[in-house]
VOGU-3710 file (C-alpha; in Angstrom, 3 decimals, decimal comma):
1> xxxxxxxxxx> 5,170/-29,896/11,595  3,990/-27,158/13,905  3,438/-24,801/10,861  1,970/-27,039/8,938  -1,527/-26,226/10,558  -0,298/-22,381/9,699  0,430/-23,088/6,174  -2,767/-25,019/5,124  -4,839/-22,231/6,212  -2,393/-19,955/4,405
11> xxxxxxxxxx> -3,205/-22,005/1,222  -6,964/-22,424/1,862  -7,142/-18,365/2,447  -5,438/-18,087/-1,033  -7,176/-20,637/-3,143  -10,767/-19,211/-1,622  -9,442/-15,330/-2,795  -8,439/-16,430/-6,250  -11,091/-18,584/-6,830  -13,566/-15,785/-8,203
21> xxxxxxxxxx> -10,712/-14,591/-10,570  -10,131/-18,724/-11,866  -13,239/-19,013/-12,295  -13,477/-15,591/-14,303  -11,060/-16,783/-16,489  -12,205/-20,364/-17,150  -15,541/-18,423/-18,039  -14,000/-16,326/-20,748  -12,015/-19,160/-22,463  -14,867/-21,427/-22,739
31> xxxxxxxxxx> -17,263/-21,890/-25,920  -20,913/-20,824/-25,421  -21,547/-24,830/-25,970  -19,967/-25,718/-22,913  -21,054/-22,611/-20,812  -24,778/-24,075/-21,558  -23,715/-27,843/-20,424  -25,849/-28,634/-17,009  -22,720/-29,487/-15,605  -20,249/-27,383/-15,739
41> xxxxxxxxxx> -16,552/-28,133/-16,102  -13,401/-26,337/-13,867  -11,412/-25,941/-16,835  -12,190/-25,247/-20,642  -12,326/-28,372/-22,653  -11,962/-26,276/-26,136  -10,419/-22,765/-25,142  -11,103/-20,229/-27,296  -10,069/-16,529/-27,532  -13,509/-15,697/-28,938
51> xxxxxxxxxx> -14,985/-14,206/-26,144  -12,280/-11,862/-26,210  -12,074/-10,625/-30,110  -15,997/-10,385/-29,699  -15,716/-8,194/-26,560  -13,336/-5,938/-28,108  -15,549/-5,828/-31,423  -18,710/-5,135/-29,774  -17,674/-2,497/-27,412  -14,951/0,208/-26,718
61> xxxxxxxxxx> -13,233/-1,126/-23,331  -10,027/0,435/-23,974  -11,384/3,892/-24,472  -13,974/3,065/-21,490  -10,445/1,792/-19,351  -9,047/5,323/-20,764  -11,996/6,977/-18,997  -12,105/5,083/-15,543  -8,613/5,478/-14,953  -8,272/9,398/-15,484
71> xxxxxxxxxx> -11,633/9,480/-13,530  -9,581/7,023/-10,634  -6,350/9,110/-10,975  -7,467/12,264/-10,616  -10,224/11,486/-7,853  -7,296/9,559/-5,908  -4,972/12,649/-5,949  -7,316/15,364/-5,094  -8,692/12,887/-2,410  -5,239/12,710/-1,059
81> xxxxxxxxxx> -4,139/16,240/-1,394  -7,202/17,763/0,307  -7,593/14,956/3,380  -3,983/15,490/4,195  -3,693/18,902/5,192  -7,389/18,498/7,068  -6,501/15,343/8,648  -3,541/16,877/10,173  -5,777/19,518/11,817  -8,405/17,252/13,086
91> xxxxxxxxxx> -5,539/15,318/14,636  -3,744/17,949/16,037  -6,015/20,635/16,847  -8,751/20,309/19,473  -11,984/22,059/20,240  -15,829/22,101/19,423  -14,993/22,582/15,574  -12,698/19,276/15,784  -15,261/17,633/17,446  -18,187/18,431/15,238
101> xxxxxxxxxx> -15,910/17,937/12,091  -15,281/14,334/12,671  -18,509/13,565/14,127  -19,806/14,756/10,766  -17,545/12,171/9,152  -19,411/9,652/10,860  -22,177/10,664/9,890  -21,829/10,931/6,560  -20,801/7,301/6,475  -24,299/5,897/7,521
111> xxxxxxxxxx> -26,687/8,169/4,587  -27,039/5,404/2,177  -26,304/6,795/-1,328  -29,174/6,277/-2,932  -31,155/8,861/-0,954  -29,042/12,009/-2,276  -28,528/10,818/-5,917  -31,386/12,849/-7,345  -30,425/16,110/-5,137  -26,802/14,873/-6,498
121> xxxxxxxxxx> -28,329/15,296/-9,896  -29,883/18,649/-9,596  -26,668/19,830/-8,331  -24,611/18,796/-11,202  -27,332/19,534/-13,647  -27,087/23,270/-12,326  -23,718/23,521/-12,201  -23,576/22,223/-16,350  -21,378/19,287/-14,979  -24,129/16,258/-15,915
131> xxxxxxxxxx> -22,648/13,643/-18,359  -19,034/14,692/-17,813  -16,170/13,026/-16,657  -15,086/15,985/-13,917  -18,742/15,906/-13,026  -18,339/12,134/-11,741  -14,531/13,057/-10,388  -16,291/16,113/-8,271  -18,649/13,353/-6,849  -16,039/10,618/-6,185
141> xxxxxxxxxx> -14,164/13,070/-3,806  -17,092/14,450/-2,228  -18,192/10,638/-1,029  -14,132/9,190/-0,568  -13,195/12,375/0,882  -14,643/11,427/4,638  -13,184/7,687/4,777  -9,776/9,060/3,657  -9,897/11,960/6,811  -10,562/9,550/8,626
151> xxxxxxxxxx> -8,288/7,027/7,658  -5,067/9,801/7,815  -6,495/11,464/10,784  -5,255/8,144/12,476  -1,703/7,850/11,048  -1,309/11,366/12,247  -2,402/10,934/15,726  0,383/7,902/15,743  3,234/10,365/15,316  4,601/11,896/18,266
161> xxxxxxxxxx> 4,394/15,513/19,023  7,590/15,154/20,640  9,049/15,013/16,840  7,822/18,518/15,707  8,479/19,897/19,091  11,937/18,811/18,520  11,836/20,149/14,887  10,448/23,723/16,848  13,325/23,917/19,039  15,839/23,501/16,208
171> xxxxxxxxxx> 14,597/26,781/14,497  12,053/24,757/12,085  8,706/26,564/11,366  5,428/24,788/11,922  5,235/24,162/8,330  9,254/23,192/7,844  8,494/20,532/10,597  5,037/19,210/8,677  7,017/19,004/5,670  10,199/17,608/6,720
181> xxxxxxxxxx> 9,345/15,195/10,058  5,449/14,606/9,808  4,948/14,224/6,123  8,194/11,680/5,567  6,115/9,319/8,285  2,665/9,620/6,971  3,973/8,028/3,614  1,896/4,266/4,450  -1,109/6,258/5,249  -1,428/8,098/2,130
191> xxxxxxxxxx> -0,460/4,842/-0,156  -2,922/3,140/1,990  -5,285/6,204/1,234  -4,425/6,756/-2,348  -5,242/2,907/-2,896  -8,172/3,239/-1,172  -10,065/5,884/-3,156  -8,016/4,821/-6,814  -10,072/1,337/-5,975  -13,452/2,792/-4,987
201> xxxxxxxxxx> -13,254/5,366/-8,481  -12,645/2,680/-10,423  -15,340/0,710/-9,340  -17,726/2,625/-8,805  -21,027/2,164/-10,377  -24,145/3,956/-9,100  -23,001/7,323/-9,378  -21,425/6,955/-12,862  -24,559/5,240/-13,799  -26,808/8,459/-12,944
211> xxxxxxxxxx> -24,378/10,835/-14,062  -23,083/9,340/-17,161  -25,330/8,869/-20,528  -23,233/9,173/-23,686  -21,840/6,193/-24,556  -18,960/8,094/-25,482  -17,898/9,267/-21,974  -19,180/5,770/-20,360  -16,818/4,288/-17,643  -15,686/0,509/-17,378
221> xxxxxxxxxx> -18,535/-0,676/-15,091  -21,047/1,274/-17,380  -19,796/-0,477/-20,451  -20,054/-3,947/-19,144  -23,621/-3,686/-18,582  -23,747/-3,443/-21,833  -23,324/-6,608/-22,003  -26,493/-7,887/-20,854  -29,339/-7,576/-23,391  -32,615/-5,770/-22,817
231> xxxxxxxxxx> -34,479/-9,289/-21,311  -31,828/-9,188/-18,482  -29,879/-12,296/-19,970  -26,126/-12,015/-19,714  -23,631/-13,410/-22,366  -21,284/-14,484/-19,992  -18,690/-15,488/-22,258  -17,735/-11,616/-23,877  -18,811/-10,181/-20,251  -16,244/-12,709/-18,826
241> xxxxxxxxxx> -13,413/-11,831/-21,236  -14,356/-8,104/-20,629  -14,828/-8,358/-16,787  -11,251/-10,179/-16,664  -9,827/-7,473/-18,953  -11,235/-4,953/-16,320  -9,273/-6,203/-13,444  -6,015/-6,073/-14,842  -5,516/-2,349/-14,454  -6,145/-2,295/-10,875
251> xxxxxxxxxx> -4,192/-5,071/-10,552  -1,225/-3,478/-11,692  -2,270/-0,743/-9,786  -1,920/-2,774/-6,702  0,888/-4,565/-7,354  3,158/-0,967/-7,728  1,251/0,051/-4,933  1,927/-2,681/-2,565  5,777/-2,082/-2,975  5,573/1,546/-2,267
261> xxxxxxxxxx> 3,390/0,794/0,759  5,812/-1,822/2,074  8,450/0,488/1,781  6,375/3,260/3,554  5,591/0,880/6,498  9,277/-0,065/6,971  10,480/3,607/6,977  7,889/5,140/9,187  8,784/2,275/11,578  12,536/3,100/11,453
271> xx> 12,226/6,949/11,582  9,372/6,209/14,675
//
């Protein structure tokens, strides 16, 4: 009985997270008759797999999901091998250049977006990368990059010295004791890291929106505006079935994820 209290909020916290997704999926099984009723019903009276076929007809999601996840993939991994190596040295090394470096982190963090996105352009435009997929990877690093330093830089400050001064004294190089003592504990920051920018690529909107205008190199969140016609008005029962569609790759993603990060957690604790 004293858990109860624990387990109802458990329960509420769960119901009030899935509740978007639900309702996402009530949407996209629904007839456009009932989506227009003044009332609208929790559940589908009639399901349907319309919405769906006439998603799929209408536009190209699965080469759009192609396109979004190499995008996410390979934004992800170059995010994670290129903070790694500069985390460690903001962690470990100090000095005016330290300093400066992660107050320029900071920094970055408070531009909003939308005041560089025409220098952005010009960049790219110069550089022959405009309307391209590693155009839009190039920019997804450059703006995930300083969350991810900053994210590692603090799973590398939580491992001792004490282990690599150990490593030093055994005959291990500085770069035998990164590899084979550091790295092995930094595993739940880079999963943690890796999910982080994989999630922000693939939803990422603005950015792909300026850079991207083929719709032949479109990404997912490009293609569901699609979508909405040219008065602003949405059919909500094909964006629904595509939306839903949409989130099932990064679910996945998650979900393999998750394990590995588990995993990483409970090692790094052991090996601490």
């Amino acid at each position: 009985m004293r858990r109860a209290p624990q387990y109802v909020a458990l329960v509420a916290y769960i119901v009030f997270l899935a509740f978007p997704l639900v309702w996402l999926l009530s949407t996209a099984l629904k007839t456009p008759q009932e989506m227009a009723l003044a009332d609208p019903t929790w559940l589908p009276r009639e399901p349907t797999l319309t919405n769906f076929t006439d998603a799929f007809g209408e536009q190209d999601l699965v080469g759009a999901a192609l396109r979004s996840l190499v995008v996410a993939l390979f934004s992800s991994l170059i995010t994670v091998v290129i903070s790694l190596p500069a985390s460690y040295a903001m962690a470990r090394y100090r000095g005016l250049l330290n300093r400066v470096a992660i107050g320029w982190v900071l920094v970055s963090q408070v531009f909003p977006f939308i005041l560089i996105i025409i220098p952005l352009f010009l960049i790219l435009r110069d550089l022959q990368l405009v309307n391209t997929l590693p155009g839009l990877v190039v920019v997804h690093v450059t703006f995930t990059l300083p969350f991810a330093l900053w994210m590692l830089q603090g799973y590398v400050r939580a491992v001792p010295r004490e282990l690599e001064e150990a490593a030093s004294v055994d005959g291990a190089t500085r770069l035998r004791s990164i590899v084979s003592v550091v790295a092995p504990l930094l595993a739940p920051g880079v999963v943690a890291t890796l999910l982080f920018a994989f999630i922000s690529s693939w939803n990422e909107f603005m950015f792909a929106l300026v850079i991207l205008q083929d719709p032949e190199v479109m990404t997912l969140p490009l293609t569901l505006v699609r979508f909405t016609g040219p008065e602003g008005v949405a059919r909500l029962g094909p964006l629904a079935a595509a939306s839903l569609m949409a989130t099932i790759p990064s679910l996945i993603f998650f979900a393999i994820i998750q394990r590995r990060l588990k995993s990483g957690l409970m090692a790094g604790a052991v090996k601490g």
